[in-house]
N, C-alpha and C positions, 0 to 999 in steps of 0.2 A: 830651366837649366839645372841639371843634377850638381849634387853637392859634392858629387866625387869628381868633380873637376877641380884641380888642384894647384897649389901654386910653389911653396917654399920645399925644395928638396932635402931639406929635415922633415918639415913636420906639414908636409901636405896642407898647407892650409890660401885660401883666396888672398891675392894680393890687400895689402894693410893699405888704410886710406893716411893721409899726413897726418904727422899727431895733431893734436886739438886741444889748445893749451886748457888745464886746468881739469882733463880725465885722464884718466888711467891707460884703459883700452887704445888702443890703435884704428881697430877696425871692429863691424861686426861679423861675428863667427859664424857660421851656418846652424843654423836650428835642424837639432839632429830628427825633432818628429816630424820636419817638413819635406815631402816629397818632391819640393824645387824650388832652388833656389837661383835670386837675381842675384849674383857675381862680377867685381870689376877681376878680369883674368888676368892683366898685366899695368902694370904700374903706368904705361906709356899708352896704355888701349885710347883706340879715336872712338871707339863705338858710345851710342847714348848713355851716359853715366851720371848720375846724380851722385854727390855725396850725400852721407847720413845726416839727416837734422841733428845735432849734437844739444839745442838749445833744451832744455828741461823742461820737462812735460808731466801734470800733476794728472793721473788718473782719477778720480776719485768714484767709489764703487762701494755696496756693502758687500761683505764677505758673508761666506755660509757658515764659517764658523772659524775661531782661532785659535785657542787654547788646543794644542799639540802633544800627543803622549811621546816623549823621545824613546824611540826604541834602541839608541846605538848605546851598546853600554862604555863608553870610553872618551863620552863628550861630557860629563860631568853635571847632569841634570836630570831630571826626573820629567817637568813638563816645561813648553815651553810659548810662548806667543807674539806674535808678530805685528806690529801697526802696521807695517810699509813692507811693499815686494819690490825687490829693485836699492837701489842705494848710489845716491850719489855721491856719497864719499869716492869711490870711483880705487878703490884697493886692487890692487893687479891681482895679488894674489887671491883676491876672496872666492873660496868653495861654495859659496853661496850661488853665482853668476851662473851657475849650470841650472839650479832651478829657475831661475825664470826661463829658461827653455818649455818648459810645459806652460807656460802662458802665451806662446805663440811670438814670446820676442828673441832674439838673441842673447848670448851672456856677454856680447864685448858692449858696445858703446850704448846698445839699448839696455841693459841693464846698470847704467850709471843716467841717464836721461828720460827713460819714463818710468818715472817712479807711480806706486800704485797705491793707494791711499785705502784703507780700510772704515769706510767713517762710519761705522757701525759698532767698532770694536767695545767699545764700553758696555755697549747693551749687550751685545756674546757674551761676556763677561761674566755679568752681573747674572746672566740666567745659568753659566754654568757652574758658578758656585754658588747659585741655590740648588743645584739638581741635588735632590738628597741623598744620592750614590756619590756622590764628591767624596773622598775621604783627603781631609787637607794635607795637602804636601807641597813643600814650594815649586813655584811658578818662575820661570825665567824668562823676565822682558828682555827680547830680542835671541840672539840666539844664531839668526840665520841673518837677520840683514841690523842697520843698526837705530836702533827705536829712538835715538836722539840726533840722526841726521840731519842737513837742513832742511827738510820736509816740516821737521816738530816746529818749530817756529811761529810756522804759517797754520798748523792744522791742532795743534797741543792734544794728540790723542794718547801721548806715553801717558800724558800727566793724566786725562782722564781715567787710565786705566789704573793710574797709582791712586786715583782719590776711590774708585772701587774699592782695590785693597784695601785702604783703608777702612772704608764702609764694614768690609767682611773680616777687616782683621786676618786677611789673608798673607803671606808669606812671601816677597817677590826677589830677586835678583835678580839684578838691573847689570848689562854687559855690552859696556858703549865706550867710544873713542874721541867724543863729544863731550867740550866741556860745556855747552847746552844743558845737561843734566843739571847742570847747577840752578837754574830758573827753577825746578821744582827742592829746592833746598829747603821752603817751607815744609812741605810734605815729609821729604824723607828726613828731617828733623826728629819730625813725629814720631816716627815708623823705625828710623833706627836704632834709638833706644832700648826700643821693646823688642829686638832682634827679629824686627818685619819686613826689615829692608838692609840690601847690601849695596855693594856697588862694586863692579871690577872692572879698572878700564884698562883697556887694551894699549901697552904702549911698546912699539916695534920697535923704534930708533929713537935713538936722541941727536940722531945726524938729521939737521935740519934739511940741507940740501939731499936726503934722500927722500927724507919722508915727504917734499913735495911732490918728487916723482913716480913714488910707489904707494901713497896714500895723496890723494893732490888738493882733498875737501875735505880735508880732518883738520882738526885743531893740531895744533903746535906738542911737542911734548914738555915742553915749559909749563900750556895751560893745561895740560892732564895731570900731572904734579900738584895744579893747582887745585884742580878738583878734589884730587885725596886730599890735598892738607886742608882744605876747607871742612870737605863732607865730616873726616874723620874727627875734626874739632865741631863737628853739630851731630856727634853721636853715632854716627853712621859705619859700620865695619868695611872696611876698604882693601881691596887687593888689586894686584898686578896682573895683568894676561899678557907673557911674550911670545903674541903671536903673529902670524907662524915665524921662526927661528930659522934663518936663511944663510946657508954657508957660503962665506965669501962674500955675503953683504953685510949682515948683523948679527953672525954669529959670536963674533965678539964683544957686544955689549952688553951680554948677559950678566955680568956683574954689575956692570954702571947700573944697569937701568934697577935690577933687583936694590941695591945701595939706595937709589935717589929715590925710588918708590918707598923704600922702608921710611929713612929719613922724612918722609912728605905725609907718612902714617900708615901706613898700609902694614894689615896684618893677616896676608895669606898672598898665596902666586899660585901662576899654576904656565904654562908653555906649552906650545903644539910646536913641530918640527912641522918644516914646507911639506906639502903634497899637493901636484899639478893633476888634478882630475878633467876630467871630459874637454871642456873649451878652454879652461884658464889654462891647461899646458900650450897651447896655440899661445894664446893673448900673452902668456910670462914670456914664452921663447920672444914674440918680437919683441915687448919691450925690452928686455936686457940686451936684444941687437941695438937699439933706438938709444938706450941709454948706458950702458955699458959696453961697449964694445968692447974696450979692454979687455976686459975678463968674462964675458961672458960664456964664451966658451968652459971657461975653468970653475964660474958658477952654475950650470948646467950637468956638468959632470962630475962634481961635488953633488948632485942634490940625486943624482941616478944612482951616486954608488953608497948611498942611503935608505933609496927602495929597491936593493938586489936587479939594478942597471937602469930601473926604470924611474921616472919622475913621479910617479903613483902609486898607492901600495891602496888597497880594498881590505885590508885583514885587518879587524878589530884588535884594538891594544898596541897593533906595531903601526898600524896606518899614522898615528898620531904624534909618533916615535922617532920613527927609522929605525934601523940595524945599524952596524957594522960600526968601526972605531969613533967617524966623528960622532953620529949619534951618541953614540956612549958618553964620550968627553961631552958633549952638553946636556945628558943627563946628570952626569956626575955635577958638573957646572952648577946644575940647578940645586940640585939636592943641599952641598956644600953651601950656597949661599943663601939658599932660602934658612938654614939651619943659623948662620952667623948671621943673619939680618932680623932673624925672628917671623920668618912668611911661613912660618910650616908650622900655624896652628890649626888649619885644614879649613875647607868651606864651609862644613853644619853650624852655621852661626845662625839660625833661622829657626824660629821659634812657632812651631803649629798648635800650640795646644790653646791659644789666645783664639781659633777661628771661632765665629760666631757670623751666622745668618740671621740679618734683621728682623724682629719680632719674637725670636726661637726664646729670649729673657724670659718674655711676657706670659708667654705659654706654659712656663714652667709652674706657672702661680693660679 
C-alpha cells in the first residue's frame, strides 16, 4: 500500500490509532525509505487491522560504532554518543524520532517502544580513545535520544561509559531529562571537580499536567531541580536546557524555569525554539488536536509564523531560533535572565588537558 495515501486534510498523514496512555505519539508514521506501507485509511475502517504493539520492547545488539563527529555547527557540541536509539520517554516534539526511520521503524509510537540497546558501547569507547589520532575534546552523552532513559536502569551502559571516561580522563557532558543520572552520583562526584563531567538537564515545563502529556516518561520537574541541587552540591557544573520553547504552551516559563534552575544551582542555559521536521510535524499537529483543542489552532500558527509560515526551518543558526517578533522576545527573554540569574558563564567548563591513555605514564620512563 503506498504511503501517499493519505488521511488529515492539513497535514496528509494515515488515520491516528487511540491514544495509548503513558506515550507521546498517536499513531505510527510512514517510514519515508519504505516503498509500502500497511495503513489504517479511516478511523471507522472494517478491513483487517491490527493495532500497534505499544508494549516496550528491548532490542539488544552490538553497534558498529558510536562516538559521532557533529557536523551541525549550532547544536552546541563537538562530538557526541549514544547508548540507546529510540526513547521512551515518548517527547512529542523530539527531532530525534525521524532518525529512527533509517532503522526500518517509524518515528511515531515505534520510536517510543522499541528501544535499541547498544551493549557493546563501552568497548567502542575505550578503543576510540585509544586510537592515537583522537585529539581530546569533549564528548557528549546523549545528544539525540536520552542516555538516562528507562532503558538505563535495566542495562547501566551510560554509567559504563562514564567509568571509561574516567579511565581515560576523558571529558563528557551528560544531557538528560532523567533524574536516573543521579544513581551514577558516585562517578560524576569524581569527574566533576576536575571539570570532566557536566550535566545539563533539559526542563520544558514546570506545568505538571502538561509535561505528562508532552513528555509522558520523564521525570517530574520537581525531580530535575532535584538533580541540579544535588549534583551541583557534589561538585558537578549544572545547567538548564529549555527545550524546545513552544508558543502558546511554554513560552512563558522562561523566567520561572530559568529562576528555579538558578536557585537549585545551575550555572549555564542554553534554549532551542520548536521546530516540526519530517514525521514529528505529523505526530505534534495530532496530538495538540488530542490535547489542546482549544488553541491548537492558535499554537500551530504561532509556531509557522516563526519559520517564515512554515513549522520547520533547515538553515543553520535560525533553524534553532526562529525569526520574526516572538522569537526575538524569547531571545531577549533568555538573554535578560540568563544575565540576572547568573546562567551565562557559558558551557567550556570541561577540562581536556587531564586526558591520559592507560599505560602512556609508564612509557614515558
Amino acid at each position: 500500500m503506498s504511503n501517499n495515501i493519505l488521511r488529515s486534510t492539513a497535514l496528509n498523514q494515515p488515520a491516528p490509532c487511540a491514544a495509548h496512555p503513558g506515550r507521546g505519539a498517536g499513531f505510527n508514521t510512514p517510514n519515508r525509505f519504505q516503498p509500502a506501507q500497511h495503513e489504517r485509511l479511516h478511523a471507522e475502517a472494517i478491513d483487517d487491522w491490527a493495532e500497534p504493539d505499544v508494549r516496550t520492547q528491548f532490542l539488544e545488539a552490538p553497534a558498529k560504532s558510536l562516538v559521532n563527529k557533529v557536523e551541525s555547527p549550532d547544536v552546541g557540541m563537538y562530538y557526541s554518543m549514544n547508548p540507546y536509539q529510540g526513547c521512551e520517554h515518548g517527547c512529542i516534539y523530539c527531532y530525534a524520532r525521524n532518525a529512527f526511520e533509517y532503522l526500518g521503524f517509524s518515528a511515531g509510537l515505534d520510536f517510543e517502544s522499541k528501544i535499541h540497546v547498544k551493549t557493546n558501547a563501552a568497548i567502542l569507547l575505550r578503543k576510540f580513545l585509544m586510537d592515537p589520532k583522537w585529539q581530546c575534546t569533549p564528548i557528549t552523552l546523549a545528544g539525540n535520544t536520552d542516555c538516562y532513559q528507562p532503558a538505563e536502569r535495566r542495562f547501566g551502559i551510560s554509567r559504563s561509559l562514564l567509568e571509561v571516561c574516567r579511565e581515560f580522563q576523558q571529558p563528557v557532558g551528560i544531557i538528560t531529562k532523567n533524574s536516573g543520572v543521579l544513581r551514577d552520583t558516585d562517578l560524576l562526584a569524581e569527574l566533576g571537580p576536575k571539570r570532566l563531567a557536566s550535566v545539563l538537564m533539559s526542563i520544558t515545563t514546570l506545568n505538571e499536567p502538561l509535561r505528562r502529556v508532552m513528555e509522558p516518561r520523564t521525570t517530574t520537574a520537581v525531580q530535575r531541580l532535584r538533580v541540579i541541587e544535588k549534583l551541583s552540591a557534589a561538585g558537578v557544573p549544572c545547567g538548564v536546557m529549555i527545550g524546545p520553547v513552544i508558543p502558546g504552551l511554554n513560552d512563558h516559563e522562561v523566567h520561572d524555569i530559568l529562576r528555579a534552575a538558578s536557585e537549585a544551582g545551575a550555572v549555564f542555559a542554553a534554549y532551542t525554539f520548536v521546530r516540526l521536521n519530517g514525521a514529528v510535524k505529523f505526530l505534534f499537529h495530532d496530538w495538540l488536536q488530542r490535547h489542546f483543542p482549544d488553541r491548537a489552532n492558535k499554537v500551530w500558527h504561532l509556531i509557522e509564523a516563526a519559520h517564515g509560515g512554515k513549522v520547520n526551518d533547515s538553515d543553520y543558526g535560525r533553524r534553532m531560533r526562529g525569526e520574526g517578533p516572538l522569537a526575538e522576545l524569547v531571545a531577549d527573554q533568555f538573554r535578560t535572565y540568563t544575565r540576572k540569574y547568573g546562567l551565562d558563564r557559558g558551557r567550556d567548563l570541561l577540562d581536556c588537558s587531564r586526558f591520559r591513555r592507560p599505560g602512556e605514564q609508564m612509557r614515558l620512563f
